[in-house]
N, C-alpha and C positions, 0 to 999 in steps of 0.2 A: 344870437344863437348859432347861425349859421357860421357864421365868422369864425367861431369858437371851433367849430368841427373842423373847419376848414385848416385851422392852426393843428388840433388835434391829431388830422390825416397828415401833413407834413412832419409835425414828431415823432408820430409810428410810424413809419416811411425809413426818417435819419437813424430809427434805434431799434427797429429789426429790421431792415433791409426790404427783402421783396413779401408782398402781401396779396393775396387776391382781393377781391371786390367784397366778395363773400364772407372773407374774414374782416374786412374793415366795419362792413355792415354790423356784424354779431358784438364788435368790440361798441363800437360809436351806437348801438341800436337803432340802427337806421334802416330803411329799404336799401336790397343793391344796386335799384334804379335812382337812389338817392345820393350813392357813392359815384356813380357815372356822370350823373350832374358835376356832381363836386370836384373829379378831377378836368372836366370839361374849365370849370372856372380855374383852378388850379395853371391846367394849361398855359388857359388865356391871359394871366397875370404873370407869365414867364416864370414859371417855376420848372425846370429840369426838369421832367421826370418823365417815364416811358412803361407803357403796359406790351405783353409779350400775353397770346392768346394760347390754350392749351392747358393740360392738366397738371405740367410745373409752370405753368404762366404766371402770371402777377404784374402789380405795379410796384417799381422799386424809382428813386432818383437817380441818377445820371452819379456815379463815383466823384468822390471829392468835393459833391454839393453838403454845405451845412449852413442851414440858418441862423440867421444873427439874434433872431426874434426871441426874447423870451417867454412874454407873455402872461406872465405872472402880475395877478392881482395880490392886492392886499392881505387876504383871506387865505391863498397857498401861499405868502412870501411866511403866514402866522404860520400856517399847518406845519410848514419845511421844517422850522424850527422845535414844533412839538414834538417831532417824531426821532428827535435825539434819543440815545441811549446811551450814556456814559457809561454806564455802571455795568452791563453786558460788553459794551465795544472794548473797555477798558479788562475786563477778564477774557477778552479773545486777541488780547494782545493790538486794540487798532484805537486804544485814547486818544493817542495823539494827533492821528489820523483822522480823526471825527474833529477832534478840536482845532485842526488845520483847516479842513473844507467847510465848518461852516465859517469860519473866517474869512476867508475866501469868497463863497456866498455872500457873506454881509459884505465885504467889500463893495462887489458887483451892485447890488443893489443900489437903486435911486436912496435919497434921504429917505424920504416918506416911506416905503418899505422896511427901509432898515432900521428904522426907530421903530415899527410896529414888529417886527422880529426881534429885536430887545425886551420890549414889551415881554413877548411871550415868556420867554427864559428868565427876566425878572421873576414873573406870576405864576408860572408852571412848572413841577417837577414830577418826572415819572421815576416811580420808587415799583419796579417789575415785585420786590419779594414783599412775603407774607409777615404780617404782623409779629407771628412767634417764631419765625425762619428765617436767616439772614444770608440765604439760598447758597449754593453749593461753591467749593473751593476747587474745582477740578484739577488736579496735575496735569493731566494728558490733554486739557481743553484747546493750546495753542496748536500743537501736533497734529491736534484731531482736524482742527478748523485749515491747517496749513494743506492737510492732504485730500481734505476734500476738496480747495480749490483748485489744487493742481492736479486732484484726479488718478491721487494713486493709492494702490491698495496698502492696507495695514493688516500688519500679524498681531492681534489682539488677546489677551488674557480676561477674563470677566468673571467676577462674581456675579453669582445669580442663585435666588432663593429657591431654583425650581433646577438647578444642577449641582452638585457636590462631587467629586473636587472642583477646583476652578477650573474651568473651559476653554481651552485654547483655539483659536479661530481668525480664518482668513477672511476679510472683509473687502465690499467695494465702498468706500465710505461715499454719501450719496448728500447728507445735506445736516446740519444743525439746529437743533430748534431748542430754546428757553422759554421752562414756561412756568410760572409760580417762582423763578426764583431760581429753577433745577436745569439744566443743560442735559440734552438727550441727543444721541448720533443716530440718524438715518441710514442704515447701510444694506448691501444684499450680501447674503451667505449664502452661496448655492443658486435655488428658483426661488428664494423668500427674501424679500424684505422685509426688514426689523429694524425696532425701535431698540435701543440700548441706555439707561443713564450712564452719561458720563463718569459722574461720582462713582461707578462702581465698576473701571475697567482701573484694572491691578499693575500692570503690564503692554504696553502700546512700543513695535517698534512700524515705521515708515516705511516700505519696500521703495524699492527702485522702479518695480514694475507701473505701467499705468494702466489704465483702464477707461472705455467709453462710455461715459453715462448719458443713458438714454434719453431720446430727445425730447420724448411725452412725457416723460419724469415730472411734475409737477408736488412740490414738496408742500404748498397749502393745498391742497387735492387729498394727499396722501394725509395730511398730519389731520384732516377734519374728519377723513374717513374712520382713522385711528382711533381719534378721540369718539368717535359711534360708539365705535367695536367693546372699545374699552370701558364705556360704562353700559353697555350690554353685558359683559362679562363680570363688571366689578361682583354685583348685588347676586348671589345666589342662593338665597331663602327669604323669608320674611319673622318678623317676630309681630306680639303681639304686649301690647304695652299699656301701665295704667300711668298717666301722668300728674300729678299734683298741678295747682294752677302756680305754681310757682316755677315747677318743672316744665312745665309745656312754655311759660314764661324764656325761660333757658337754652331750649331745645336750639334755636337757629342761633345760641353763643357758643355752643361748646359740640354741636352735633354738627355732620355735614348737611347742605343745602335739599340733598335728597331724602333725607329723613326728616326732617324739620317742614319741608312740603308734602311729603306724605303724612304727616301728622295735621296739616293745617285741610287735609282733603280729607281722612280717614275719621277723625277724632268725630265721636259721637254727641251727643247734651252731656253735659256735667252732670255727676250723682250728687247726690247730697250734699255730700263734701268738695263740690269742685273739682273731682276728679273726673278726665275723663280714659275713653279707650280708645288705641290708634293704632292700626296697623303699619309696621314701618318696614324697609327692605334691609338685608343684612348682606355684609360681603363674606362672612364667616362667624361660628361660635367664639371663636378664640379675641377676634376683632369686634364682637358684640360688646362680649363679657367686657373689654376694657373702653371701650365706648361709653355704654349705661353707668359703668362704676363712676363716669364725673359725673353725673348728677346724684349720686349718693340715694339717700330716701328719698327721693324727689322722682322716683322711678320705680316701677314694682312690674318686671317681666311676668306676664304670664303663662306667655308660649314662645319657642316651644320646649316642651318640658326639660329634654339637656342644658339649654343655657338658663333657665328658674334653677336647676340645680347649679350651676356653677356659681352665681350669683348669691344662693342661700349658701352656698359652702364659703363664700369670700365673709360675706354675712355675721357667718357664725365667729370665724378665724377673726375677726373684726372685734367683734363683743368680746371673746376670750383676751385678747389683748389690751382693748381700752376698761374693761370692767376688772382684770387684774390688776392689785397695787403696784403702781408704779416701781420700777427698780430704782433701791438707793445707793 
């Protein structure tokens, strides 16, 4: 175990440079009394490296030092290879580039790792999109991705259901993230950052300008906070629902996860008929109304009373149609 840290402290060392004690302790979970041990041993077995006391102090190595060591068991030579994404790296323009290094990787490897890194990519495939979604084509996705590495701002066009006409806007583009399938740009406008779908900027050009992105910037920080916010905000009402035991059957096939657990927590005894009632969260009328309508009769809204009318008005428009003779 020790040994492991010890390897550990030497790779965060080579690949962010200077660290305090402090921050080694909080990454490795260790005591900072237990990090001073450790580069005491460190030291002692001639490794480079040198601490500088003070409040930009830290321990960094000696420039030009890099370990030969890799230290890879069997179990991260499997992981390394799990954690491929063709299907994403290949829509941001870097296939080849992934299919090069891990190449390169298996090279490197002893036999016995590299046959178990075969292994994996035999038996494992990650497929990011959704079963009825074959996730997004973006145009603008290589552009996007090219300038947030380099850090320069873009003159952007976007569609967006919540501005009419399209909105033109300068951006600090800040980071990338795919998720379900869908490709979303991090950026700041102004004092806000914002989340943007790719799929729906109309117009991207590249400025020449650059811009500093901030050093705390943390984009899994940012994207879990987001994703809080955003199903805080999605649900705003509730409905109140009679389900068939066929329908409630249905519920977590064709509804989202958070109605479908709210039904499994609300749902009272069955009435005589197997029917029961369950309160469930809604994100709008308009999004109920076309929600409930897949389960057909297999659902009977009760509250509240605007969406039971929209519902009995689809209903009725319904029967008019299928109880009218056929056109011939």
């Amino acid at each position: 175990m020790r040994a492991s840290r010890l390897l550990s402290i030497l790779l965060l060392l080579q690949t962010r440079g200077r660290l305090t004690a402090r921050e080694l302790a909080g990454t490795l979970e260790v005591s900072v009394r237990t990090i001073y041990r450790d580069m005491e041993s460190l030291h002692a077995a001639g490794v480079p490296l040198y601490g500088d006391a003070g409040p930009s102090g830290g321990y960094r190595l000696v420039d030009g030092y890099r370990t030969r060591l890799t230290g890879l068991t069997g179990q991260e030579a499997e992981a390394l290879f799990l954690t491929g994404m063709p299907g994403p790296a290949a829509e941001l323009g870097l296939g080849a580039a992934v299919a090069a290094a891990q190449l390169k990787v298996r090279a490197a490897l002893p036999e016995e790792l590299r046959d178990r890194a075969s292994r994996v990519q035999e038996r494992f495939h990650l497929d990011p999109h959704g079963w009825y979604y074959d996730g997004d084509r973006p145009v603008h996705l290589t552009a996007i991705a090219e300038a947030v590495w380099n850090q320069r701002r873009v003159l952007m066009s976007y569609r967006s259901w919540k501005e009419s006409p399209e909105a033109a806007r300068t951006l600090e583009p800040y980071a990338v993230v795919i998720k379900g399938g869908k490709w979303y740009l991090v950026a700041r406008g102004g004092e806000r950052v914002r989340t943007y779908r790719v799929q729906h900027i109309t117009g991207l050009t590249v400025l020449e300008e650059t811009f500093e992105r901030p050093h705390d910037f943390d984009v899994a920080v940012y994207w879990r906070e987001f994703l809080a916010g955003f199903h805080e905000r999605l649900f705003q009402g509730e409905a109140t629902l009679r389900l068939s035991p066929a329908g409630r059957a249905r519920v977590r096939e064709v509804l989202s996860s958070a109605v479908a657990g709210a039904v499994d927590r609300t749902a009272g005894a069955p009435d005589a008929d197997g029917w029961v009632t369950a309160v469930v969260p809604i994100e709008s009328l308009t999004h109920a109304h076309t929600e409930f309508m897949k389960l057909g009769a297999l659902v009977e809204v009760l509250e509240p009373p605007e969406l039971r009318g929209r519902m009995e008005a689809t209903a009725r428009d319904l029967a008019g149609l299928y109880l009218a003779p056929a056109p011939r």
